[in-house]
DRENDONU-976677 format. One line per 2 residues: their letters; for each residue x negated, z negated, y of C-alpha. Coordinates in steps of 0.1 Angstrom, whole numbers. Each point is the difference from the previous one (the first is absolute). Layout:
A) X/Z/Y; ...
END
This chain:
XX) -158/69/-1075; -39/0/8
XX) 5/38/3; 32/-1/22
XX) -22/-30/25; -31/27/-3
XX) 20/28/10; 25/-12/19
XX) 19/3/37; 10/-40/13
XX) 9/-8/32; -8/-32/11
XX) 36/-9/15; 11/-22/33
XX) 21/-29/-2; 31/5/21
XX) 9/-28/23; 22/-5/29
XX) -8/-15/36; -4/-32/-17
XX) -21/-1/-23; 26/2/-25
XX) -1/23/-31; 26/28/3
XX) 8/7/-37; 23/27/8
XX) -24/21/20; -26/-5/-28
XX) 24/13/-24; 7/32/21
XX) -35/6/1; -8/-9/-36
XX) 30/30/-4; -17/27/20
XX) -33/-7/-14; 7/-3/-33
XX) 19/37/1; -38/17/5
XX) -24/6/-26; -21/-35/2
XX) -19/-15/-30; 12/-38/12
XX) 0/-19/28; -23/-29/19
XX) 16/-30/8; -15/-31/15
XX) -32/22/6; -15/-6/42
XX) 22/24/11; 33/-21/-19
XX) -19/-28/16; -3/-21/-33
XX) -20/-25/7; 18/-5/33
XX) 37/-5/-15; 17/-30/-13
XX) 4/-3/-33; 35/6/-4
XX) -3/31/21; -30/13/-25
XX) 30/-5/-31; 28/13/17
XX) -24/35/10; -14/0/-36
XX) 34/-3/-13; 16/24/19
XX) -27/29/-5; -8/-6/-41
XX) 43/5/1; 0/31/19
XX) -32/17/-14; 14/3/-34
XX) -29/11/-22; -24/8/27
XX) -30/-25/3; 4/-31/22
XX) -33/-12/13; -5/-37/18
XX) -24/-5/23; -14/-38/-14
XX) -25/-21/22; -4/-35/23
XX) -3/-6/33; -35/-15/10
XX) 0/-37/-19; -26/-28/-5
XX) -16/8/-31; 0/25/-25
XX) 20/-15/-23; 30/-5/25
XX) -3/41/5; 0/9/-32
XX) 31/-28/-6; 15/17/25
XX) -3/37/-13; 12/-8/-32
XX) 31/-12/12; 6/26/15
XX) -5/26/-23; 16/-26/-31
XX) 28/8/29; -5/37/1
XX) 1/1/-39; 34/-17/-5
XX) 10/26/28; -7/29/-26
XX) -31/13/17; -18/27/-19
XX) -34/-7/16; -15/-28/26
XX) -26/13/28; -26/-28/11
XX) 0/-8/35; -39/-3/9
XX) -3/-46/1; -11/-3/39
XX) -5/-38/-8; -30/12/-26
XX) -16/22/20; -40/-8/8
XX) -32/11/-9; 7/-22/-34
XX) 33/15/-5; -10/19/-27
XX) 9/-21/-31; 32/-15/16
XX) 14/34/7; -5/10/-35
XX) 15/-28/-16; 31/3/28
XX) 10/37/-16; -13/-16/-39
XX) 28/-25/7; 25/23/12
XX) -9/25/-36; 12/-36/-19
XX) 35/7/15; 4/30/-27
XX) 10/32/22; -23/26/15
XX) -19/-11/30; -13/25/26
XX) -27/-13/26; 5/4/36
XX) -31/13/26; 16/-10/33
XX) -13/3/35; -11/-36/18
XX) 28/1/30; 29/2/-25
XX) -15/-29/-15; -25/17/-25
XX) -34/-8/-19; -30/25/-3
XX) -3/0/-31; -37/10/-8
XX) -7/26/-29; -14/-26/-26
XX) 35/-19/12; 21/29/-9
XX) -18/6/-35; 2/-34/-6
XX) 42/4/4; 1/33/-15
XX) -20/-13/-32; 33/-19/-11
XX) 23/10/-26; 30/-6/18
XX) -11/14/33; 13/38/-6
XX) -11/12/35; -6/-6/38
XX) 20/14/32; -23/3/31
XX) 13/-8/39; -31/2/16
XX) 20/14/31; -24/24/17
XX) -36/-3/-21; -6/33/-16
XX) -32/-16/-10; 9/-26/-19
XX) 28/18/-16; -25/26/-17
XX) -18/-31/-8; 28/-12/-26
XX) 7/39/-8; -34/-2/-12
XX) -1/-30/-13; 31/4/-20
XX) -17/33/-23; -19/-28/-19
XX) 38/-14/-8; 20/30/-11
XX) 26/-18/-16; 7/-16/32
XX) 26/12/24; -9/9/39
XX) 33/-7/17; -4/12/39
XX) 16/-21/27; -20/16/27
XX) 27/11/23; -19/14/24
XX) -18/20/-23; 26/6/-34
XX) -11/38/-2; -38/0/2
XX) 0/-31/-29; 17/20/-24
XX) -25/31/2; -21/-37/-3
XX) 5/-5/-29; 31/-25/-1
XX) 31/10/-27; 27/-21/17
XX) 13/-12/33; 10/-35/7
XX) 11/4/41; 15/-17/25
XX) 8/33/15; 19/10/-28
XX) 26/-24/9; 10/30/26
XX) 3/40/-1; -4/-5/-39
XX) 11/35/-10; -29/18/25
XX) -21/-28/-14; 6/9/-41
XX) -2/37/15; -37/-8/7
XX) -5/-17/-33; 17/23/-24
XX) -20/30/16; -29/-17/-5
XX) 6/-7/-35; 14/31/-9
XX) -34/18/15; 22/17/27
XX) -30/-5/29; 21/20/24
XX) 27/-18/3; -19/-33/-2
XX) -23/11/31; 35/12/22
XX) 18/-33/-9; -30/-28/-2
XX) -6/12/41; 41/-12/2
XX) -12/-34/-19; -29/-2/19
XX) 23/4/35; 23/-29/-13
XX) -23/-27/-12; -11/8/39
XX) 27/-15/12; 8/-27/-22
XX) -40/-15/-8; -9/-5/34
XX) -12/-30/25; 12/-28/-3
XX) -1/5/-40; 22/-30/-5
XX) 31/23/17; -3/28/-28
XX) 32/-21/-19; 22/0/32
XX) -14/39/7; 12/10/-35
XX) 35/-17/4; 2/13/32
XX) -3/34/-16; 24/-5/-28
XX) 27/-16/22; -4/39/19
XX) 5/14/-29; 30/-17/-8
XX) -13/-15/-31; 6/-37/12
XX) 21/-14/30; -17/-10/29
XX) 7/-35/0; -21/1/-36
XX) -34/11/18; -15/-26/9
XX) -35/-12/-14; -3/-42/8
XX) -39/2/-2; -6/27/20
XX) -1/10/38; 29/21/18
XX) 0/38/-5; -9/14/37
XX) 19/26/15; -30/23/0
XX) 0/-8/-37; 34/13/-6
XX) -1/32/13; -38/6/-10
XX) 24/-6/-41; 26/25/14
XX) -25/25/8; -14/-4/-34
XX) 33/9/-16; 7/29/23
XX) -30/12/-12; 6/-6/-36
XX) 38/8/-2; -15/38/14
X) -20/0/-27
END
C-alpha cells in the first residue's frame, strides 16, 4: 500500500451540500460514481478541501461511509486534525478521535492536518509528538505542508525531519499554494528520506513538482477535469515529455481559474465547475465556508473549458 500512496493519483474530494447547509447524499453518491469510473489510486475525504475540520461529526461518518463503499479496493484517505484548542493535549485528543473515527470508517491511510493551536517558535516538540500520536492509531500517516491562509503551519526543515523521522509517518503532501521556494526546499529536503513519499497538492503548480521530484499527487484540483488531470500524470510517469508539456499548459489554465483570490472560494469554484459539467445538480454546489462564485468567476471557468474541451 506504501507503493500505491507513493505513486499514486487522489483527489481530495468536495462535500456536496445543498442551500442549507445540509449534506446531499445523493449528489455525493453521483459524484463518488463518475469519479470513481477514472483511473484514480483512492480518494481524499475530510482533507481542507472536504472541509474536515469544519463538518460535524455525523457529516464526517456519513462522507467516510459513503466513499470507503463506493471505492471498492481503491485507497480511502482521511484527512485527521483539531481545530485550534487550549492545550496540546486537547489537540491531540481531538485528532485521535477523529482518526479512531476514520479507522472504523475503513480508511487505508490518515493525512495530518498541520495543529494551528501548536504553532510558535517552541512548537517544535509539540508538533512532533501531535503526528507520534496519530502513528499510535496503527495506519499509515502522511504529513501535511499547508499554506497559513487555509489555516496552515510553516513547518521549518528541522520540523519536517523531526515528522518524517517516524516509523509510521510514510510521507508528506505539500500545499504551499504559490511558494516555488519553499517547495524545492522539501524536494530537497526529502533526498535525505528516500523511503518517504512527496505527495504534491500544489495546485497551482502540479506539473513543475513532479519534474520536482514528487511521485504522487494528492489535489484539490483533481476533484475536477480528472481524466486531463491523470493525462498529465501518466505522461509524466510513462516518460512521454510531449504530451506532458501540451497537457500540463491545460492544467496549468484550470488551476487558473479555480486557485484564485479569495482562496477560501476555490471549493464553491470547483463545484461550480462540476455542476457545468453535469457531474452534480446545481442545488448540490454550494460550499458553506466559502464566499459566492462571482459572475466574472464563472465565465473566466467556462472559458477554461472551451479551451480545454478544444484541446
Amino acid at each position: 500500500m506504501e507503493m500505491q500512496i507513493r505513486t499514486g493519483f487522489f483527489p481530495a474530494v468536495p462535500v456536496l451540500m445543498d442551500q442549507s447547509g445540509v449534506l446531499d447524499e445523493a449528489a455525493q453518491l453521483q459524484y463518488a460514481n463518475w469519479l470513481i469510473a477514472h483511473d484514480i489510486t483512492g480518494a481524499a475525504v475530510w482533507a481542507h478541501t472536504g472541509r474536515g475540520l469544519l463538518l460535524s461529526q455525523e457529516d464526517r461518518l456519513k462522507t467516510a461511509e459513503l466513499w470507503r463503499e463506493q471505492l471498492g479496493d481503491k485507497l480511502l484517505i482521511c484527512g485527521v486534525g483539531s481545530a485550534e484548542g487550549p492545550s496540546e493535549k486537547q489537540i491531540i485528543v481531538e485528532a485521535l478521535r477523529m482518526a479512531d473515527d476514520a479507522k472504523r470508517c475503513g480508511a487505508d491511510a490518515l493525512l495530518a492536518f498541520p495543529p494551528k493551536g501548536l504553532a510558535g517558535p517552541d512548537a517544535t516538540a509539540s508538533i512532533i509528538r501531535y503526528h507520534e500520536a496519530l502513528t499510535q492509531v496503527g495506519l499509515p500517516v502522511i504529513a501535511f505542508y499547508l499554506y497559513e491562509e487555509a489555516g496552515g503551519v510553516l513547518y521549518t526543515d528541522e520540523l519536517l525531519a523531526g515528522i518524517l523521522e517516524l516509523d509510521g509517518v510514510v510521507g508528506i503532501k505539500t500545499a504551499t499554494l504559490d511558494s516555488v521556494m519553499r517547495f524545492q526546499e522539501i524536494a530537497h529536503l526529502m533526498e535525505s528520506f528516500p523511503n518517504k513519499a512527496l505527495l504534491t497538492g500544489e495546485d497551482r503548480m502540479f506539473g513543475y513538482t513532479l519534474m520536482r521530484g514528487a511521485t504522487g499527487a494528492l489535489v484539490g484540483l483533481g476533484a475536477v477535469e480528472v481524466a486531463l488531470q491523470l493525462r498529465m500524470f501518466r505522461s509524466w510517469q510513462d516518460g512521454d515529455y510531449t504530451s506532458f508539456v501540451k497537457v500540463s499548459r491545460l492544467v496549468d489554465y484550470l488551476a487558473e481559474s479555480i486557485f484564485v483570490q479569495p482562496m477560501e472560494g476555490y471549493v464553491g469554484r470547483l463545484l461550480y465547475l462540476l455542476s457545468l459539467r453535469g457531474i452534480i445538480p446545481a442545488q448540490a454546489a454550494y460550499d458553506p465556508w466559502g464566499p459566492e462564485i462571482t459572475a466574472a468567476e464563472q465565465e473566466r471557468i467556462k472559458r477554461v473549458l472551451d479551451l480545454i474541451d478544444a484541446g
